[in-house]
N, C-alpha and C positions, 0 to 999 in steps of 0.2 A: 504494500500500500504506500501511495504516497508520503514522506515522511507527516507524521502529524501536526508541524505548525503549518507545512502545507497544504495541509488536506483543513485546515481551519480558516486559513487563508483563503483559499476558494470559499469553502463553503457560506463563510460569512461576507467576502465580495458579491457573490451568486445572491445570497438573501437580500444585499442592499440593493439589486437590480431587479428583485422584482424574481427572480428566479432559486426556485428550491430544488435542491439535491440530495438526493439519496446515494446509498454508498452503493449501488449497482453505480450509480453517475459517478461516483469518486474513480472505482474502480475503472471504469472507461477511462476517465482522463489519467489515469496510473500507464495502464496500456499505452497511451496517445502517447503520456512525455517521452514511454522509453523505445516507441518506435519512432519519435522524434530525433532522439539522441541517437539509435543507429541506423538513421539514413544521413545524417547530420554529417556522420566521417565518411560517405558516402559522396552526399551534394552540400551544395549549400543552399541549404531548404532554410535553417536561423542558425543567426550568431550567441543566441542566448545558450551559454548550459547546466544554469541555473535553475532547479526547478522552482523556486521562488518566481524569479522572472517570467518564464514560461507562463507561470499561471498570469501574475499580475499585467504584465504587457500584451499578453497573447491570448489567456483562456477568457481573463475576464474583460478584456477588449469585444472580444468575442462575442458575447453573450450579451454586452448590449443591444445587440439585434432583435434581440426575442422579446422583447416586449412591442415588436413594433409589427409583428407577423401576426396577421390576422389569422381566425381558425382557418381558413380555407387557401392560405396561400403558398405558391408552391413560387420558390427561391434557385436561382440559376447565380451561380460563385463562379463566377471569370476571372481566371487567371490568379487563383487562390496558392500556389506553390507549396506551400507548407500546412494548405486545408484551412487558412484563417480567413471569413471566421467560419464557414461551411460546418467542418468538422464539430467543433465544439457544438453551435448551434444544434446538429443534427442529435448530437447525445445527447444534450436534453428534450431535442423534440422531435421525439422518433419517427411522432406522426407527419410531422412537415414531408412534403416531398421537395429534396433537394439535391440539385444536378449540377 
């Protein structure tokens, strides 16, 4: 898991925007940082490798999109490289359809 001031980091970021998480969602964004970090020595997808940063720059960047997504709206991420904010978005709102 996430280390725990980051996994509270998020969690209480996500609450002030309006968005709540559960630890199936923590756990997502666990996955997301460390297949972040090995495609990272891969490409250059981010310069963050930090998971602190990660979340704060990037996850909860992110996520301020969702309060703007109506129930029925289906969201197209052009030229998203590293899945920002597509990815995050998508783990919390499984139901969005997004391409």
């Amino acid at each position: 898991m996430i280390q725990t001031e980051v996994s509270r980091l998020l969690i209480e970021g996500a609450g002030e925007l309006g968005v709540f998480l559960t630890g199936e969602h923590i756990l997502a964004f666990k996955r997301y940082i460390d297949e972040l970090k090995v495609w990272a020595e891969h490409m250059n997808l981010i310069r963050r490798e930090d998971d602190r940063e990660i979340v704060l720059k990037d996850f909860l960047d992110s996520l301020t999109v969702i309060r703007h997504l109506s129930e029925s709206a289906s969201v197209m991420d052009l030229g998203s490289g590293a899945g920002f904010p597509g990815v995050p978005a998508k783990i919390v709102r499984p139901d969005r359809k997004m391409v």
